[in-house]
N, C-alpha and C positions, 0 to 999 in steps of 0.2 A: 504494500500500500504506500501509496507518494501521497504526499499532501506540502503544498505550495502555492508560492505564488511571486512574481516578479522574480524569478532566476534564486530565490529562497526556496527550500522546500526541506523536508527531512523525509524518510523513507523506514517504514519497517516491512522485514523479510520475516515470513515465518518459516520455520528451522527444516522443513522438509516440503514436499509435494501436496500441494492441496488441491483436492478435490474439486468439480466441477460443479459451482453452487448455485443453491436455489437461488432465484431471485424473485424478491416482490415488491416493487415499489423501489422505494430504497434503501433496503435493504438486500444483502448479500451474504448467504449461513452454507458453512460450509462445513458438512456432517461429519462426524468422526475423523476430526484430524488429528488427535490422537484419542486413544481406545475413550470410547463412554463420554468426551468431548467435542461441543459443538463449538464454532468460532461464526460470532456474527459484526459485520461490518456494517454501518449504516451511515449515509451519506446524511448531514446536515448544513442548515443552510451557515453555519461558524464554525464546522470542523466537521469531527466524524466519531463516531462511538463504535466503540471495540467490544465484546464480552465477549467472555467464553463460558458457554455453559457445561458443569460438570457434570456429570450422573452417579461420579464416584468419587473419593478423596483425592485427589491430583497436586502432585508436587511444584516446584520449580519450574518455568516455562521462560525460553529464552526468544529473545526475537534478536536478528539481527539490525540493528539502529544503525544509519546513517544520513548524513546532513549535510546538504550543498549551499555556500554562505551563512550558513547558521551554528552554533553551540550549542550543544543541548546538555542541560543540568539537571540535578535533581535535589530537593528539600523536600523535607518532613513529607514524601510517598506521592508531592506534585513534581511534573514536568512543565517545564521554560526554554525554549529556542529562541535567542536572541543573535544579533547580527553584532558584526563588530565595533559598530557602534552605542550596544548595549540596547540599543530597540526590541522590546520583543514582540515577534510575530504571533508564536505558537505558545500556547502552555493549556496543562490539564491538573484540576481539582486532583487532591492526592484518591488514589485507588481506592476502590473499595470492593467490597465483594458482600451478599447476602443469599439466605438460603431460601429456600420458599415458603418457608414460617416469619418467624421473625428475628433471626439472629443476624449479627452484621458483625463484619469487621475491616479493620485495615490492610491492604494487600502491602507487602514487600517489593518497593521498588529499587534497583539499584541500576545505575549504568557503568560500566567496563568494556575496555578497549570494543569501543562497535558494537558493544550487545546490550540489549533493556532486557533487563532480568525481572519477571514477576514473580514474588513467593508468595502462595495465598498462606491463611494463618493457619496453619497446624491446628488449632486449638478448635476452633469452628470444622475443618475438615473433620476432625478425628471421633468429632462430640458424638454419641450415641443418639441425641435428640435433632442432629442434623436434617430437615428435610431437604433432600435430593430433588430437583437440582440444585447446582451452588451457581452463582453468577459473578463473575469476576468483569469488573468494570473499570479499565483506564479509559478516556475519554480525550480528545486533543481539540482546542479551540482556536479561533481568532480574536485577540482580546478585540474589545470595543465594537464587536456585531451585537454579545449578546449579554446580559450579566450573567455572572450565575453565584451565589455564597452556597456552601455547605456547613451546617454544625456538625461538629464532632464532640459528639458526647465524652468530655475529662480531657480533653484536648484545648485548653482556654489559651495556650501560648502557641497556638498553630494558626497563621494566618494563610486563608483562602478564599481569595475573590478574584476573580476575574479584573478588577477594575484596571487599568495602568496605574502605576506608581508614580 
């Protein structure tokens, strides 16, 4: 997936062969790419939304990340692509992931040499009262199309808004 614009863009590669996906709208889900994991892409009009839905406790998930004029960093589980001029183009709310009851949690992001690493929380995957599926959601925007805040519940020193700085 590319996502840019004016000779800016960043790019995530997922780690093998994927599947020839459904399309509806705009959306694009692409079954089983790995075991009991779906992968949905959705086109919106400030960025594009990512999940992946699990059917079963799923570890570590690597994407290949990279970025033509841009940086791309990470704090407290959000992503920022900024330009060398420290402008930023792209950034996403930190991660999260929820079951289909009511549990929620923080997904693991880290970037290294070229690659977005997501670790969903062990602790929700592993939970006996887990309702399957799990939905794992990094999201990537265009600041200033749209707003968006998130609370994080015991998180009071985690700033997340979309707004420019």
């Amino acid at each position: 997936m590319r996502y840019g614009k004016d000779g800016k863009h960043i790019e995530l590669t997922w780690p093998g062969t994927l599947p020839k996906p459904a399309l509806l709208g705009d959306t694009a889900t692409y079954a089983e790419v790995l075991s009991r994991v779906d992968l949905e892409m959705r086109a919106q009009v400030n960025g594009y939304a990512q999940r992946a839905d699990a059917a079963e406790s799923l570890g570590k998930t690597e994407f290949k990340l990279a970025a033509e004029g841009l940086i791309v960093t990470e704090k407290d589980g959000a992503l920022t692509a900024k330009d060398d001029d420290g402008k930023v183009w792209f950034q996403s709310p930190p991660a999260q992931m929820w079951d289909s009851g009511t549990k929620s949690a923080e997904v693991g992001v880290k970037i290294t040499d070229g690659t977005l690493e997501l670790t969903p929380d062990h602790d929700l995957m592993a939970a006996a009262d887990t309702t399957f599926p799990v939905t794992i959601d990094p999201d990537m925007v265009t600041p200033g199309k749209t707003g968006w805040t998130k609370v994080l519940s015991g998180k009071a020193d985690t700033e997340c808004s979309s707004s420019p700085r």
